[in-house]
C-alpha positions in Angstrom: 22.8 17.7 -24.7 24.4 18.1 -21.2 26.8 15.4 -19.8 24.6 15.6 -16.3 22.8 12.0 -15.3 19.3 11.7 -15.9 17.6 10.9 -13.4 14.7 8.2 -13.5 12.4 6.7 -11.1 11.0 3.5 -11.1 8.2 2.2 -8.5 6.9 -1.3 -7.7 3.6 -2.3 -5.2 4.0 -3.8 -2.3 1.6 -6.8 -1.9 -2.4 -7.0 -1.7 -5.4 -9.3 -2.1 -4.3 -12.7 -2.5 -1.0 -10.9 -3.9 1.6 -11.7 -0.7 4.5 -11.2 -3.1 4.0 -8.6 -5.6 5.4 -9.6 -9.3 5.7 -5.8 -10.1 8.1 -4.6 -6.7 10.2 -8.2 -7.6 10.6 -7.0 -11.2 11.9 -3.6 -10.3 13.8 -4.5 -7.8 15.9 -6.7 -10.3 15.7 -3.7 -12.4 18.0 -2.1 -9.7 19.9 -4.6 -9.9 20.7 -4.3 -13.9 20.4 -0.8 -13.3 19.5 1.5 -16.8 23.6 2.7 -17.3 26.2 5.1 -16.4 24.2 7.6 -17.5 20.6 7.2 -15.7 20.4 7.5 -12.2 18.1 5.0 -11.1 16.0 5.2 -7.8 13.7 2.4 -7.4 10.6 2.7 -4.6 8.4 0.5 -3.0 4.1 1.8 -2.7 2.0 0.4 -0.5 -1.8 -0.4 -1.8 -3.5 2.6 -0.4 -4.5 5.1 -1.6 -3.8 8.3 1.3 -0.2 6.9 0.7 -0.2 7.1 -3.1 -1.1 10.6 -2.5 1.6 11.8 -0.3 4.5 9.9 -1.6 3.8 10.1 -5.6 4.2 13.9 -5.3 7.5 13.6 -2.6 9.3 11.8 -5.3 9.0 14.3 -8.2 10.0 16.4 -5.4 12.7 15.4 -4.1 14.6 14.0 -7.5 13.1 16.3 -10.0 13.4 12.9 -12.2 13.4 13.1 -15.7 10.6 10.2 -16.0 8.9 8.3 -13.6 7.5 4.8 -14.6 4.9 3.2 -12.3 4.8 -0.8 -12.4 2.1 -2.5 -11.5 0.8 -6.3 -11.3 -2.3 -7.2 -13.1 -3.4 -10.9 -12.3 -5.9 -11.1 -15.8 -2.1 -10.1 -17.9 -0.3 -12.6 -19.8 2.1 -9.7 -21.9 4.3 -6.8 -20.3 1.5 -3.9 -21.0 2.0 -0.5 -21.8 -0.5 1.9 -20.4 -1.3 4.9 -22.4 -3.3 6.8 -19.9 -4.5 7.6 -16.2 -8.4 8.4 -15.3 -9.9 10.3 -12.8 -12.7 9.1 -12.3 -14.0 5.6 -10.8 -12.2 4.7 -7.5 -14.8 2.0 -5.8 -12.0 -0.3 -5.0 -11.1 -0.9 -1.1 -7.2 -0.5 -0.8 -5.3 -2.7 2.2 -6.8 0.1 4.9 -10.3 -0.7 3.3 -10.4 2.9 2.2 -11.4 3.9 -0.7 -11.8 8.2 -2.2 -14.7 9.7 -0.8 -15.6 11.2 -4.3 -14.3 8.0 -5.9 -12.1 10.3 -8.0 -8.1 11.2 -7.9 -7.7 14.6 -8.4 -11.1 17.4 -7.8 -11.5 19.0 -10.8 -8.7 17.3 -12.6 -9.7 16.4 -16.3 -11.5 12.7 -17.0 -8.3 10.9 -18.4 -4.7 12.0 -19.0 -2.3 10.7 -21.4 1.3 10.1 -21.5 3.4 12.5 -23.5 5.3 8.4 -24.5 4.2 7.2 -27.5 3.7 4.0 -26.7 2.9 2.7 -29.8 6.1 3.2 -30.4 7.8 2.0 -27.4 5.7 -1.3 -28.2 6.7 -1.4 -31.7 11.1 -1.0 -30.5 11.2 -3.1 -28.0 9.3 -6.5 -30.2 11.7 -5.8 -32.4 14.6 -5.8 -30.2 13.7 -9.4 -29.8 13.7 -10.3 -26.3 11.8 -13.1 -25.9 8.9 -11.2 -24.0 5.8 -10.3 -25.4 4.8 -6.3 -25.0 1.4 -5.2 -25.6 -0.4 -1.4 -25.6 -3.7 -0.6 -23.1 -5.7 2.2 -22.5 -6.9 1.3 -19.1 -5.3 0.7 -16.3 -8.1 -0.6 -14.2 -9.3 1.9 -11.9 -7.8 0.9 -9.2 -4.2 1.7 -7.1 -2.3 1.3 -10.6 -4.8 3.4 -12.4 -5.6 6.0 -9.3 -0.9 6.2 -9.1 -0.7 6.6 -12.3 -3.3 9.5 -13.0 -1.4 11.2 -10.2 1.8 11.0 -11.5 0.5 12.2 -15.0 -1.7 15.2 -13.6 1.7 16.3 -11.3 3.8 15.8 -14.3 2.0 17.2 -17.1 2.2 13.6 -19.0 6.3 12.5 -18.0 5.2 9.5 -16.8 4.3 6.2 -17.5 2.9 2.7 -16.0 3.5 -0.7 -17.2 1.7 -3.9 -15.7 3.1 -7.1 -15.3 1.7 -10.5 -15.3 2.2 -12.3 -12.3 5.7 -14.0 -11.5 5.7 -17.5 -13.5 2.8 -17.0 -15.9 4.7 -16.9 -17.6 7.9 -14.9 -17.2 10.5 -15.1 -14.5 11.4 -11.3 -12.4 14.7 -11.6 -14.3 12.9 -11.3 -17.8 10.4 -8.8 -16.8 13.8 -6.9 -15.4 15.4 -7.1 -19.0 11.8 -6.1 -20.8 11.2 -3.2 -18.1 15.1 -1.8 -19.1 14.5 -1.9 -22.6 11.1 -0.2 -22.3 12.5 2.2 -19.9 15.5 2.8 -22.8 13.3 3.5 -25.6 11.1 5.9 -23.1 13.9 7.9 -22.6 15.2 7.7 -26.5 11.9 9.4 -27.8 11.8 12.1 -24.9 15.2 13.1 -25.7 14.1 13.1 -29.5 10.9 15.3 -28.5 12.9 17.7 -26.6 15.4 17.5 -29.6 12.1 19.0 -32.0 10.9 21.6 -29.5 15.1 22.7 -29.2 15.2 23.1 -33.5 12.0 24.5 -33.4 12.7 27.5 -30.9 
């Protein structure tokens, strides 16, 4: 492997609803401050609820860094566990965002397929960071609730062909603090980047 940085980005929302401070934009930004080693370059980013903005600035980002993964976080009020979403769908979009817009065809990408999975196992991301034992519990979903989370993530996937992954947090207090979700979000972040090196690895011995 090259001695270049990796490059990862890592995005939070910015408040909504009865949300004023968003669990998942607190977490990341005391990812920052933990930061994911010498060797990742980390680049943390604030999106707004809506969804026009989703669709402009989720593409500007794999432009502009060419990151190795992107990892969406995202609160969800109904979570009590750090969850690991295994896909993005298409299709569904009712939801008004903070402009009270919501997609005309109620859909994320025209013609894009129903549901798009991460190339992350996250099975197995689940399964490393338990045992690592950090005091935070980590579960596996596959649906990220059709609304800004989902409609992000699907967009991210569908630009990405599957580098890309979303994790929703329970909001700040129930029952971790921003500094434990910090530590879970760098560990799952870690063992994301651990299996795509070892899937690039297999596709390197294979050619």
């Amino acid at each position: 492997m090259n001695n270049s940085k990796r490059t990862v980005i890592v995005t939070g929302f910015g408040p909504f609803g009865e949300h004023s401070v968003n669990a998942s934009w607190v977490a990341v930004q005391e990812l920052k401050k933990l930061g994911l080693g010498h060797e990742v370059d980390l680049h943390v980013c604030e999106v707004p609820v809506e969804y026009q903005t989703v669709q402009s600035l989720v593409p500007s980002l794999w432009k502009q860094y060419h990151p190795q993964l992107v990892v969406h976080v995202g609160l969800s009020g109904m979570a009590t566990t750090v969850t690991l979403e295994k896909c993005g769908r298409n299709h569904g979009y009712k939801g008004l965002d903070n402009c009270s817009f919501s997609p005309d065809a109620q859909c994320c990408v025209e013609g894009g397929p129903d549901c798009i999975d991460s190339i992350i196992d996250m099975d197995s991301v689940c399964k490393r960071v338990t045992s690592a034992g950090l005091g935070v519990a980590v579960s596996v979903s596959k649906d990220a609730g059709r609304y800004l989370c989902d409609f992000t993530y699907y967009t991210s996937l569908y630009l990405s062909r599957g580098r890309s992954a979303f994790v929703h947090v329970p909001p700040l207090g129930k029952p971790y603090s921003a500094e434990a979700l910090a530590r879970a979000l760098q560990a799952i972040i870690h063992e994301m980047l651990d299996l795509l090196d070892q899937a690039e690895n297999k596709i390197h011995c294979q050619h």
